[in-house]
N, C-alpha and C positions, 0 to 999 in steps of 0.2 A: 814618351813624347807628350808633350802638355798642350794646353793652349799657348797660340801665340798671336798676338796683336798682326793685322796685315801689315803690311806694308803700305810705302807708298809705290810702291810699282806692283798692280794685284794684277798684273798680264800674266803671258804664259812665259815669258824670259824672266820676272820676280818669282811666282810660283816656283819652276827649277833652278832658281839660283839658291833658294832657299831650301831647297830640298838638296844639293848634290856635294853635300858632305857626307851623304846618306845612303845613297842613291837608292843602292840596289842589296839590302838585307836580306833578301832569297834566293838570290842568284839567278833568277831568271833572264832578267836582262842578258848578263854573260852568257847562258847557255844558247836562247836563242840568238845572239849577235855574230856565237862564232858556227851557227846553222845557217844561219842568212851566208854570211861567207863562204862555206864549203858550198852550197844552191846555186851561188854567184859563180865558181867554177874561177877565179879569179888567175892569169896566165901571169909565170914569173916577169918581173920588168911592167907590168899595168899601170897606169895614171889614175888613180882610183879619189872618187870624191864623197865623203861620208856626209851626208847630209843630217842636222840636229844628232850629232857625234855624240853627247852628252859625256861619263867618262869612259869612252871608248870602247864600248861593247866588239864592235864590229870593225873598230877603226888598228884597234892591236891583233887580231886575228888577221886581220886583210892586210896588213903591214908585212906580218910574216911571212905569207905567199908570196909578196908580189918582192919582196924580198930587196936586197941592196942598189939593184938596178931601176927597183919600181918605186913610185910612191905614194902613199896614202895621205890627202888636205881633208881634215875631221873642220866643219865650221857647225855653229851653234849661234844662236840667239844669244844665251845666259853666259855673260862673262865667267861667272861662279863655276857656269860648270868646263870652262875653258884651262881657269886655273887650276880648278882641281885636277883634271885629266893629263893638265901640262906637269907635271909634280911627277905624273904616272911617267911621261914619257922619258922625263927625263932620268927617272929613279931607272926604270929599266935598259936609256942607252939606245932610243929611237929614232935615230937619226932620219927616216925614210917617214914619220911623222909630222906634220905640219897643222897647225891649228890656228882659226883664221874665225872672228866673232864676226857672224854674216846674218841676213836676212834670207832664207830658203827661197823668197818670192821676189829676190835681187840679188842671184848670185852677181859676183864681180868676176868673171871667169869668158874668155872668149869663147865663143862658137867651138864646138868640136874640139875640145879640152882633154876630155877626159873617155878613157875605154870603161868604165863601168861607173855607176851612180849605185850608194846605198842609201838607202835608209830607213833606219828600223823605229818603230812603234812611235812615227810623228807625224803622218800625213793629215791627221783629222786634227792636230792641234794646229795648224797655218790658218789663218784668216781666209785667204782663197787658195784651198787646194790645186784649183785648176792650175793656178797661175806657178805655184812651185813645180808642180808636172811638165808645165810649158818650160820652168828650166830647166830642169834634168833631161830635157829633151834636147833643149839647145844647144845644151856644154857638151854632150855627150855628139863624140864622136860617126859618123857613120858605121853602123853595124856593131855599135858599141850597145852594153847590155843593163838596165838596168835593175836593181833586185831591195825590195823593201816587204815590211812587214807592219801587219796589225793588228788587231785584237779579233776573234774569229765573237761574232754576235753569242753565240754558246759558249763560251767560255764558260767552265763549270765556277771558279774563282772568283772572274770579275762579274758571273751574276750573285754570289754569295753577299760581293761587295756592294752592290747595288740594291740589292735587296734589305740590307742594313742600312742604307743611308735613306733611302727611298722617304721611310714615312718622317726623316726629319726635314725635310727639304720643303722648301715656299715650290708650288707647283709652276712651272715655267707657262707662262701666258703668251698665247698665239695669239691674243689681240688684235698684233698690226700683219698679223695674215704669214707670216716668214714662217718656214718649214723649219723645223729640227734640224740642226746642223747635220751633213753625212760625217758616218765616222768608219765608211770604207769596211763593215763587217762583215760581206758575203763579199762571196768571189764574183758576183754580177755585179756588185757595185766597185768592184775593183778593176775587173774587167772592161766594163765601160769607161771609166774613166781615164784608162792608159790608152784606149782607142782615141779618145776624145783630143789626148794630150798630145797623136801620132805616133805610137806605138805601136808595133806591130809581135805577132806573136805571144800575144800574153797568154802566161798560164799561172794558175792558183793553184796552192797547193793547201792541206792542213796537216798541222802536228802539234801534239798536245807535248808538256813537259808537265811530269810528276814531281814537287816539289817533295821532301821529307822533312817535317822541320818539328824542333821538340818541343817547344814552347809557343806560345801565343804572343810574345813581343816582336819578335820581327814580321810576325802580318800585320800590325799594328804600325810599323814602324814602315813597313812597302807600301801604306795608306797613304802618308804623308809623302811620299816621292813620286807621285803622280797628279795628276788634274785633280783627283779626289782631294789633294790637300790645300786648294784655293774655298773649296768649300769648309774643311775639317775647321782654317785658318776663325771663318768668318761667325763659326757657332759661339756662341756663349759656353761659359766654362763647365755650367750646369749640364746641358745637352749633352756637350762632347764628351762628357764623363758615360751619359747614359747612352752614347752611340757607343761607346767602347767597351761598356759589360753587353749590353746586345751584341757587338761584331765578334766578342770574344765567346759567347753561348753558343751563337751560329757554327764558330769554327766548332766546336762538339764534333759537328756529323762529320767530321774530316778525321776523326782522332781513331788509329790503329796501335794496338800495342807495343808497337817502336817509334809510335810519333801522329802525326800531323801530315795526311797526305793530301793537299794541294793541287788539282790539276789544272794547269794554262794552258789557253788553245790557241793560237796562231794562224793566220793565215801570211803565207810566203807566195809573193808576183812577181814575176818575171819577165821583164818585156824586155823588147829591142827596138831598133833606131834603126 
């Protein structure tokens, strides 16, 4: 993966439109999409709504459960990653898949739509989180469940990754007084926020996933398919060379005599309506 000039669209819907040829070179996404699903507990026949679906981590698992009677509407910001995932569905014979390019923060969905809400590793990429909590509250039916995921603040991985990008980054200025975005990394701050949103019964869980992976290009390459690569985009050609003999030094301390072992940490919430 090289440099690449931005875009004119450098939001968070350009960012993964531009990443979701790619998406997910470790497989973590998959792993935890179809963990979120089995947590979710998902009943044959369900109305299910995938929120920032992407290519379908959680959206083809929860298809299978809820099965010919049920069905799963995957919506997404990024066209890109609409089409890509659409390609999936239909390579596989999805019928009980629908895919709908939405705003998280304006579903188009009536009141009491849907028996369960997903959504996995987006909540801290929405402008106002509150206000996509306040739909998934709305669409979802009475005593309907909802189940999402985020990145657990300790993540052994995503601080590997951050710790590499760290000293090349313009430091972010508090200036005009605005706090640091939340990015929902402890179960308190998870917690609250599904209270906040009327949710009742939350609970947090953590689970780490061990990646194995033999070579140093696919970390390299799962850089670029996240938020990290709005920034990776914006470096000069010179830097991003020297961010990437530094990320790929760091990866060292990961390196066992079958490979490259990777741990991602998760946090899994669970609320109801």
């Amino acid at each position: 993966m090289g440099n690449e000039s931005v875009k004119a669209d450098d939001g968070v819907a350009g960012v993964f439109g531009r990443a979701a040829a790619t998406f997910d070179p470790i497989g973590y996404f998959s792993h935890f999409g179809e963990r979120l699903v089995e947590r979710a507990q998902l009943a044959a026949g369900s109305r299910v709504l995938d929120v920032a679906t992407g290519r379908g981590a959680s959206a083809f698992p929860a298809a299978k459960l809820v099965g010919p009677r049920g069905q799963v509407i995957g919506t997404d910001i990024a066209p890109e990653m609409l089409q890509e995932t659409a390609k999936d569905v239909k390579t596989g014979n999805w019928p009980n898949i629908e895919l709908q390019q939405m705003d998280a923060e304006r579903l188009q969905y009536p009141d009491g739509a849907f028996d369960c809400v997903l959504c996995g590793f987006a909540l801290w990429f929405f402008p106002h989180p509150d206000r996509a909590l306040q739909q998934f509250y709305r669409v979802l039916k009475p005593g309907g469940s909802l189940a999402l995921t985020t990145w657990a603040h300790d993540s052994p991985m995503h601080n590997l990754q951050r710790d590499t990008l760290r000293p090349h980054l313009v430091p972010a200025s508090n200036a005009n007084g605005q706090e640091r975005k939340q990015r929902f990394d402890t179960a308190e701050q998870l917690q609250m926020a599904l209270q906040q949103a009327g949710f009742v019964d939350a609970k947090v869980f953590t689970e780490d996933f061990t990646a194995l992976v033999t070579g140093t290009d696919p970390f390299w390459e799962q850089l670029w398919a996240g938020g990290n690569r709005r920034v990776l985009e914006r470096m000069p050609a010179s830097t991003l060379e020297m961010v990437k003999v530094s990320f790929c030094q760091n990866l060292q301390t990961l390196r066992q005599p079958n490979g490259f072992h990777a741990v991602y940490r998760a946090l899994f919430a669970l609320a109801s309506k």
